[in-house]
C-alpha positions as CSV (number, residue, x, y, z in Angstrom):
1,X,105.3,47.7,132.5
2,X,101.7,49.6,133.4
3,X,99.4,50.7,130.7
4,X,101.0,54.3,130.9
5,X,104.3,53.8,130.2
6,X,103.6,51.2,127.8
7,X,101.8,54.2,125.9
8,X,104.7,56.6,126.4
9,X,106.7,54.0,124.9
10,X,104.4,53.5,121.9
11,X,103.9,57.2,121.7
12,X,108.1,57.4,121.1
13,X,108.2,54.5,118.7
14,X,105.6,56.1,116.1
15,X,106.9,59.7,116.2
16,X,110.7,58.2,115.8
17,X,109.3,56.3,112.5
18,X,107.4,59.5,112.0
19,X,110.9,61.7,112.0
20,X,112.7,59.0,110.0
21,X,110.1,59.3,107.0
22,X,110.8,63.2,107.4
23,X,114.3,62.8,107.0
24,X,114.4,60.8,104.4
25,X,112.1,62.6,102.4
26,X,114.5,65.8,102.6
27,X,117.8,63.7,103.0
28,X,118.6,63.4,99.0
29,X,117.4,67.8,98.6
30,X,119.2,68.1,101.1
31,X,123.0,66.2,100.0
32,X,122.8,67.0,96.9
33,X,123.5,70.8,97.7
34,X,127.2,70.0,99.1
35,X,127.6,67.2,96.9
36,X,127.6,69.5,93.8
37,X,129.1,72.2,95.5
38,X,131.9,70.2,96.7
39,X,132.6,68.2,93.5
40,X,132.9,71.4,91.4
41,X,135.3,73.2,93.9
42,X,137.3,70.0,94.0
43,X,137.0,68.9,97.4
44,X,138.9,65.3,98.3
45,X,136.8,62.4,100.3
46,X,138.0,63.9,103.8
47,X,136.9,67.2,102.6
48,X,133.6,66.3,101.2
49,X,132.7,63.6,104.0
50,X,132.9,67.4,106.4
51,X,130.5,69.0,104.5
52,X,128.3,66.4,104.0
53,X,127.8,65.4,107.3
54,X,128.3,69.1,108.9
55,X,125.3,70.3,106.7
56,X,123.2,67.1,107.6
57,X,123.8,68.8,111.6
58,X,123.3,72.0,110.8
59,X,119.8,71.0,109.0
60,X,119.0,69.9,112.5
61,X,120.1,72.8,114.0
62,X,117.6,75.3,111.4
63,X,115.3,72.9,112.0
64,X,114.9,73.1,116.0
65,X,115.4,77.3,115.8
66,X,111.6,77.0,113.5
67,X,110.2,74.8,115.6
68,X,109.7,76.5,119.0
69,X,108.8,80.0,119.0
70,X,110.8,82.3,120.8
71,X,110.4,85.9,121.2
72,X,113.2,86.3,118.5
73,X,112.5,83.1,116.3
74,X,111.0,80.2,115.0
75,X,107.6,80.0,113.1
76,X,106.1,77.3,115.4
77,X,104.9,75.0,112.4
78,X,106.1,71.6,111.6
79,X,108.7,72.2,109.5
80,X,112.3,70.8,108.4
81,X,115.2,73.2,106.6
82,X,117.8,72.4,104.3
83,X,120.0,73.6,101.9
84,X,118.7,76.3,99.4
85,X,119.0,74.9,96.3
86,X,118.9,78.1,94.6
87,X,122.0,78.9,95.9
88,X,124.3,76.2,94.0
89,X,125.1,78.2,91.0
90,X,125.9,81.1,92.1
91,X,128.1,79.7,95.5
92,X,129.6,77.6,92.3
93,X,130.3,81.0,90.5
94,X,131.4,83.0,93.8
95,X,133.7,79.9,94.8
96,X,135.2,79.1,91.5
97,X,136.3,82.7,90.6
98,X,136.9,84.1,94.1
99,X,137.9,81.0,96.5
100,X,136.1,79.6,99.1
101,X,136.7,81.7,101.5
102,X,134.9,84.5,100.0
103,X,131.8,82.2,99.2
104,X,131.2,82.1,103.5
105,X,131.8,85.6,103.7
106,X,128.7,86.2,101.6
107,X,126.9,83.7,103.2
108,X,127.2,85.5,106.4
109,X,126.1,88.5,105.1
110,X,123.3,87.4,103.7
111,X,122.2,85.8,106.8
112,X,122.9,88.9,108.9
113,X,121.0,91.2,105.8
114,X,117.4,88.5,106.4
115,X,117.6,88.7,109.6
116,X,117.6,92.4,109.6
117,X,115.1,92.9,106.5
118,X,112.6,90.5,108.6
119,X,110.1,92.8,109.9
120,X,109.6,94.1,106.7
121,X,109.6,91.3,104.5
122,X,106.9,89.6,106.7
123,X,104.7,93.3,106.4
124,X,103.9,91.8,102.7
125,X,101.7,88.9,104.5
126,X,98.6,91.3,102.9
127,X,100.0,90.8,99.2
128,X,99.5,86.6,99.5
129,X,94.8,86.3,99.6
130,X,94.5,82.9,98.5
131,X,94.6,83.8,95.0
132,X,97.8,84.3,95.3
133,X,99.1,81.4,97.5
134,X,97.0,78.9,95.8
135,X,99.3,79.7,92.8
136,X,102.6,79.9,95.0
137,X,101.8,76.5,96.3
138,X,100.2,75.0,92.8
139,X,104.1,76.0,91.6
140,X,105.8,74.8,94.1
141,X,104.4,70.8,93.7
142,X,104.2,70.6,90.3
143,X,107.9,72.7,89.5
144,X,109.4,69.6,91.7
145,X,107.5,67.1,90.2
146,X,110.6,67.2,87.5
147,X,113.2,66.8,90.1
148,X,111.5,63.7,90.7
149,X,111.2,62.3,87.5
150,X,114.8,62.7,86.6
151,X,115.6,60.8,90.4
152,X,112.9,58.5,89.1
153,X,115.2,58.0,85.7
154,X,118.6,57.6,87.1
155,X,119.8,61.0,89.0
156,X,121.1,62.6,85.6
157,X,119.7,63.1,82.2
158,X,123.2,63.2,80.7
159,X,124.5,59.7,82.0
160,X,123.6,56.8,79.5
161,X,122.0,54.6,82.5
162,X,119.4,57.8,82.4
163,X,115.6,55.7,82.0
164,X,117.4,52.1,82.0
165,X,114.1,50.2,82.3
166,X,115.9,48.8,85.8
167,X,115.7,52.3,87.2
168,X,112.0,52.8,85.6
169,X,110.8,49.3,87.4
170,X,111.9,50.5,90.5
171,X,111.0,53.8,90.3
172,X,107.4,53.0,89.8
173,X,107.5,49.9,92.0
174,X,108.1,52.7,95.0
175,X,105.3,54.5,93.6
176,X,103.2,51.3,93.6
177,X,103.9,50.6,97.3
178,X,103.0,53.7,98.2
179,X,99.5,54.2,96.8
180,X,98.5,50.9,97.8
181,X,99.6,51.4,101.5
182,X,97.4,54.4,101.3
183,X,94.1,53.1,99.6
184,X,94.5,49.5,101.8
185,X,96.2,50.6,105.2
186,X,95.0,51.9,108.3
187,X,95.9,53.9,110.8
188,X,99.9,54.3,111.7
189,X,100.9,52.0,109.0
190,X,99.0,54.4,106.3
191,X,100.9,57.3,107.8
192,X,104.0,56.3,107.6
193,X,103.3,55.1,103.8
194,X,106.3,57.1,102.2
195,X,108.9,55.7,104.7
196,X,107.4,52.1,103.8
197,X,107.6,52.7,100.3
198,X,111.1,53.7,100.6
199,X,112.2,51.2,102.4
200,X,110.4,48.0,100.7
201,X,111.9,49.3,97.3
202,X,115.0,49.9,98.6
203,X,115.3,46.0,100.2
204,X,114.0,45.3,96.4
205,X,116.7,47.1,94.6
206,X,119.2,45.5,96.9
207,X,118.1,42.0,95.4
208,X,119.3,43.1,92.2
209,X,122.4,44.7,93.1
210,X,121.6,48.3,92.9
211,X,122.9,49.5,96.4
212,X,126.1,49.9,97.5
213,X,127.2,49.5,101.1
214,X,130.7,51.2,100.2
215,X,130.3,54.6,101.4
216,X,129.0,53.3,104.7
217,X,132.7,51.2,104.8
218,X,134.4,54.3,104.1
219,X,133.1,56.7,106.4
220,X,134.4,57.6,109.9
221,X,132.5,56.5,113.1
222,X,132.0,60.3,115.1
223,X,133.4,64.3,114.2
224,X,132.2,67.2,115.7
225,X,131.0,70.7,113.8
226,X,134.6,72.9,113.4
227,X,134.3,76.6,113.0
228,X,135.9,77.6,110.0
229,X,137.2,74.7,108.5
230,X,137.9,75.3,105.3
231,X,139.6,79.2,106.2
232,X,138.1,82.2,107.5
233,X,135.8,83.7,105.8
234,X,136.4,86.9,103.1
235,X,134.3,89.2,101.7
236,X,133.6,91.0,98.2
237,X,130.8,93.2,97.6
238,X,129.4,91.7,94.5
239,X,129.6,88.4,96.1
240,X,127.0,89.8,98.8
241,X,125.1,91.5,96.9
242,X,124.5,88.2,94.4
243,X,123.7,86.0,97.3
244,X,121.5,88.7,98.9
245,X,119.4,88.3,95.8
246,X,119.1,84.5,96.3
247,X,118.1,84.8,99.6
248,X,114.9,87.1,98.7
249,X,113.9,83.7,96.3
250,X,114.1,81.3,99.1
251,X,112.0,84.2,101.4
252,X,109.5,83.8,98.4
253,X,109.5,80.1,98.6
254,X,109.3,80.1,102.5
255,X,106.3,82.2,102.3
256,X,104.5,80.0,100.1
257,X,105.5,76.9,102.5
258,X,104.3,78.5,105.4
259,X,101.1,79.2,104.0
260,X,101.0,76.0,103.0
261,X,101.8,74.5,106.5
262,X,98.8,77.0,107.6
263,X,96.7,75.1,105.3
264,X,97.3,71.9,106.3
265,X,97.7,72.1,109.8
266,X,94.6,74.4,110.6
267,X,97.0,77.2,112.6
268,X,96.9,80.4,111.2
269,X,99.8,82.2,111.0
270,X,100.4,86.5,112.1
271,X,102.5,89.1,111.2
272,X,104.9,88.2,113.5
273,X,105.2,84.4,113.1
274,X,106.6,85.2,109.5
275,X,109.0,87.8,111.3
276,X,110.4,85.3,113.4
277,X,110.2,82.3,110.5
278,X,112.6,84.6,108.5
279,X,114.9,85.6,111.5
280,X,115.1,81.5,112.2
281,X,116.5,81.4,108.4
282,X,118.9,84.4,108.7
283,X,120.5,83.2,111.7
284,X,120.5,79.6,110.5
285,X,123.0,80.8,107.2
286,X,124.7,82.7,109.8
287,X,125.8,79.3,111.2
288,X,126.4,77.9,107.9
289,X,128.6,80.4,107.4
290,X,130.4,80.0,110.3
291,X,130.6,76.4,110.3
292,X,131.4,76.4,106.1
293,X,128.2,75.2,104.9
294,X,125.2,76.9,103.4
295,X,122.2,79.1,103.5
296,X,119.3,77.4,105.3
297,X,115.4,76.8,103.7
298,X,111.7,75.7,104.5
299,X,111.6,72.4,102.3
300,X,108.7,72.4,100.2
301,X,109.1,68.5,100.2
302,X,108.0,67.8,103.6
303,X,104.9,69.1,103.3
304,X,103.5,66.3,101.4
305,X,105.0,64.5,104.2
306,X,102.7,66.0,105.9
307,X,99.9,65.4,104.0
308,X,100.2,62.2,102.9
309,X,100.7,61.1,106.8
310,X,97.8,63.4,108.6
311,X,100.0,63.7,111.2
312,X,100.4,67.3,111.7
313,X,102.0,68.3,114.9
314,X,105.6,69.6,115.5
315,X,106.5,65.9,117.6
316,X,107.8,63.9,114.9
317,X,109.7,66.7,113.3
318,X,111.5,67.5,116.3
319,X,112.4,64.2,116.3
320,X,113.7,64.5,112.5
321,X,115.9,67.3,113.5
322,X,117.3,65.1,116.4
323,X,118.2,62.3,113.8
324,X,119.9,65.0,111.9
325,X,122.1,66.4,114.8
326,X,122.9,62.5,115.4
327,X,123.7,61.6,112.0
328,X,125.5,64.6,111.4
329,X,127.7,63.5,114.2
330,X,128.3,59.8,112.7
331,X,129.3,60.2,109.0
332,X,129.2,56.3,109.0
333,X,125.5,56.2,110.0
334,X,124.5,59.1,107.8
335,X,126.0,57.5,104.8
336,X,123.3,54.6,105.3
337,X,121.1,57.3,103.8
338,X,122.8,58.3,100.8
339,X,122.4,54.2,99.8
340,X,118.8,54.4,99.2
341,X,119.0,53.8,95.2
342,X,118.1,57.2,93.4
343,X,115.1,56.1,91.2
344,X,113.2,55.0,94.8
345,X,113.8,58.8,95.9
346,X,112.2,59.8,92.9
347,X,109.1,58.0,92.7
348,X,108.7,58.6,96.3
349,X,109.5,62.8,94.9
350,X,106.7,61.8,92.2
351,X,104.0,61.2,95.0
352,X,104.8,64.3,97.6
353,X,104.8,66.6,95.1
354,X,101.9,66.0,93.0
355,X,100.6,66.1,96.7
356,X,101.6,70.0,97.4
357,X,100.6,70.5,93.5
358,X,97.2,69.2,93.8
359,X,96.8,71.5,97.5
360,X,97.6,74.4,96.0
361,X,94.6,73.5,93.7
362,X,92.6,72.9,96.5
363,X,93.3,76.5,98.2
364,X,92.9,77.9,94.9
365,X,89.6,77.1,95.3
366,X,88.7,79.5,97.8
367,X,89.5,82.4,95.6
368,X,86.3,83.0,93.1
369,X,88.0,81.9,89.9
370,X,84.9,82.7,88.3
371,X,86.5,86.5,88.5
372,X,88.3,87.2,85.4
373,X,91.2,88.3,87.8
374,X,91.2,86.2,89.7
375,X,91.5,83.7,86.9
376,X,94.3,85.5,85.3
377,X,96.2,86.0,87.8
378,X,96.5,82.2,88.6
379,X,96.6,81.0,85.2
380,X,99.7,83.4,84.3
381,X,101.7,82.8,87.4
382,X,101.4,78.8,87.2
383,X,102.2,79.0,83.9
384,X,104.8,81.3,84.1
385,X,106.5,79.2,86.6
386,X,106.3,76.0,85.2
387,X,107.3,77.7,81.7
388,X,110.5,78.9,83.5
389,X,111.1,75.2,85.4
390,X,111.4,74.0,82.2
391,X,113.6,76.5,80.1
392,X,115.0,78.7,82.7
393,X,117.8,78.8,79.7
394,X,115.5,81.6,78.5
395,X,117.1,84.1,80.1
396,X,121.0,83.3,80.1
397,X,121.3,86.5,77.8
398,X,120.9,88.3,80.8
399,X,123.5,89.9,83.8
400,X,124.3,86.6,86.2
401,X,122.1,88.4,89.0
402,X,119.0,88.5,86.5
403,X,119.4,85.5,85.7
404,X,119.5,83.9,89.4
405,X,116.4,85.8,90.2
406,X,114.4,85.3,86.6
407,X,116.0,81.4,86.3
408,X,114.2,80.0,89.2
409,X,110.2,79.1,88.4
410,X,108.8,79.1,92.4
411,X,110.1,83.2,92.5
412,X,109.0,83.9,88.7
413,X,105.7,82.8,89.1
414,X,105.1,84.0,93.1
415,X,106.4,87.3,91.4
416,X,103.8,87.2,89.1
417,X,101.2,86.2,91.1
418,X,101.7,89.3,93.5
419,X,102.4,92.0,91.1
420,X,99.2,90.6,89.1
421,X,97.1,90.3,92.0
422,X,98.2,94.2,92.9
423,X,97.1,95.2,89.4
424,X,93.7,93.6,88.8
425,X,92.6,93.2,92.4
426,X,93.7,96.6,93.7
427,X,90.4,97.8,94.5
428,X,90.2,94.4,97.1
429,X,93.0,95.9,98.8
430,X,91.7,99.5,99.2
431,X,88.0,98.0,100.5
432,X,88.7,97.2,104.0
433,X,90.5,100.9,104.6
434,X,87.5,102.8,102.7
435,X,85.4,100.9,105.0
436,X,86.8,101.6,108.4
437,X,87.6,104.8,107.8
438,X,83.8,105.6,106.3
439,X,83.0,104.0,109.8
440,X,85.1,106.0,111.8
441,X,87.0,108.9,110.4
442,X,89.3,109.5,112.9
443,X,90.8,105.6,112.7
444,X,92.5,106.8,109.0
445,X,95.8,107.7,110.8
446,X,95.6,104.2,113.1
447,X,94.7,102.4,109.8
448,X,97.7,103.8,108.0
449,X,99.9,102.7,110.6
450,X,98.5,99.2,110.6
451,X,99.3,99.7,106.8
């Protein structure tokens, strides 16, 4: 073999491992959507093994129409989609009281109703200086930091195994691993120091009995995607309009991760890369609709990925959502994810969040925070958001659509930040028109249109 193939060869094997660490670091977000989903509608093994391994394809599927640009879609940044999480309680509600086939119906329209509001959504890219997505980004990391904490102690905090000292040991055994591949490892090994992690702790828990091969025995070999398999799809108007209002929260999160990506990766992102980010998203919960599962999101997660490996092109994620599409296919070799003990997950959560967290921090910096408003505005969005993370219970006096929009911390505190930042900084956005037009008068009407 001549030195140039050998390289090609070498050049696969790292952004394969690269993809690998990507999907694992969404894979437990990501299952956990149908999982809950499908246990509170009631759905038996054949049923849930579908939507398990259907939304594992159609991740990959999201994930490939963000990752080339296209004159209609994709951002063009290294990014992976999953489920939207914000979107389990009230499918729950919409399913439980309506029926399932109502619960697709909405999800379609809300796909159809982001693709369409697009444009206009992605107009706003003025509202987000960095004063504004230092905070987004600051919320982001350290709202998940939680989610990890609670993988970190068992999964749930109402099970009595919750913080058994065997599920602390290995929890912070991952996190171990991890920071000393990083302070001690070079090159290719230190990149891929999360996948490591993961991997070492989960051989370790294996010693000790804590992973079970079962639902690999169970599950079938090969399926393909079926349109409509659980019924096709009804629809009810306050159905659509409740999930319309989750979908503006994940467009709230998605900006923040894109300007994160920006951030990390150097490329600067227009106008119209946000336009086509958001159509990528509306058509990917059109397919979920179709094919019964869910409404598609940027994942927040991989972005510490991202950081943590320096390896910042769109390769190894195209290679992510390839392993998606495949295991999506072979519910037996996707359920050799879902043994990675939960506690591992978590401490690996613990790491790539407190990564995103601590990024925010560092584009924070670029704002002068020795303004007053500036100062405000980020310390009252963070800790709005985390306030809400913690007791979104606050509000469960309020309607059911209130209390989706006002019950989620990432979209209370980007809220804030904006509508802040448009109140004390309002002269910063009137500057750069006052100054063209004092330039050149007959630009106001060109300048309003840009506007």
């Amino acid at each position: 073999m001549n030195s140039a193939s050998q390289g090609k060869l070498n050049d696969f094997g790292k952004n394969l491992v690269l993809g690998f660490q990507h999907l694992l670091a969404m894979y437990s977000g990501d299952v956990l959507v149908p999982l809950l989903i499908g246990n509170f509608l009631h759905f038996n093994a054949a049923q849930m093994t579908y939507l398990v391994s259907i939304d594992i394809f159609m991740c990959g599927i999201a994930t490939l129409l963000q990752l080339r640009k296209t004159p209609l879609t994709g951002i063009g940044l290294p990014v992976v989609l999953g489920c939207a999480v914000q979107s389990v309680a009230p499918l729950e509600s919409i399913g439980g009281k309506l029926g399932i086939a109502y619960m697709y119906g909405a999800i379609i329209c809300t796909g159809i109703f982001v693709f369409l509001i697009a444009g206009l959504f992605a107009k706003m890219k003025k509202l987000f200086p960095p004063v504004v997505t230092g905070s987004l980004i600051t919320i982001i990391g350290f709202t998940l930091v939680p989610v990890g904490f609670q993988n970190l102690g068992g999964g749930s905090a109402a099970a009595k195994s919750f913080g058994a000292p065997a599920n602390l040991a290995i929890g912070f055994l991952t996190i171990v691993i991890i920071l000393a591949i990083n302070a001690f490892a070079k090159g290719f090994v230190k990149s891929i120091a999360i996948l490591l992690g993961i991997l070492i702790a989960s051989f370790i828990a294996g010693a000790f009995g804590m992973v079970s091969l079962t639902p690999v025995a169970q599950a079938s070999w090969f399926h393909l995607p079926q349109i409509f398999y659980f019924g096709v799809p009804k629809y009810n108007g306050s159905a659509i309009v409740t999930m319309m209002l989750v979908s503006l929260t994940t467009m709230i999160e998605s900006t923040g991760v894109y300007f994160a990506l920006s951030d990390v990766t150097g490329q600067k992102i227009t106008e119209d890369d946000m336009k086509r980010g958001y159509r990528a998203e509306g058509i990917a919960a059109i397919l979920g609709g179709i094919f019964n599962t869910f409404p598609y999101s940027t994942f927040s997660q991989n972005v510490g990925v991202l950081r943590m490996s320096g390896v910042k092109t769109r390769k190894p994620v195209y290679y992510a959502a390839f392993l998606l599409l495949a295991l999506g296919l072979l519910p037996k070799a996707g359920a050799l994810a879902t043994v990675i003990p939960t506690p591992v997950l978590g401490g690996a959560m613990i790491v790539m969040f407190g990564m995103v967290g601590v990024q925010g921090i560092q584009i924070l910096q670029k704002a002068d925070l020795n303004k007053n408003s500036n100062l405000l505005v980020a310390s009252m969005s963070i800790g709005l958001g985390l306030g809400v993370t913690v007791y979104p219970q606050i509000f469960q006096h309020l309607a059911t659509e209130a209390q989706i929009i006002l019950g989620n911390g990432v979209v209370v505190g980007s809220l804030a930040a904006v509508i802040l930042n448009l109140i004390f900084n309002w002269q910063d956005f009137k500057k750069p028109i006052q100054s063209k037009i004092k330039n050149n008068p007959r630009t106001a009407d060109l300048i309003m249109n840009e506007n």
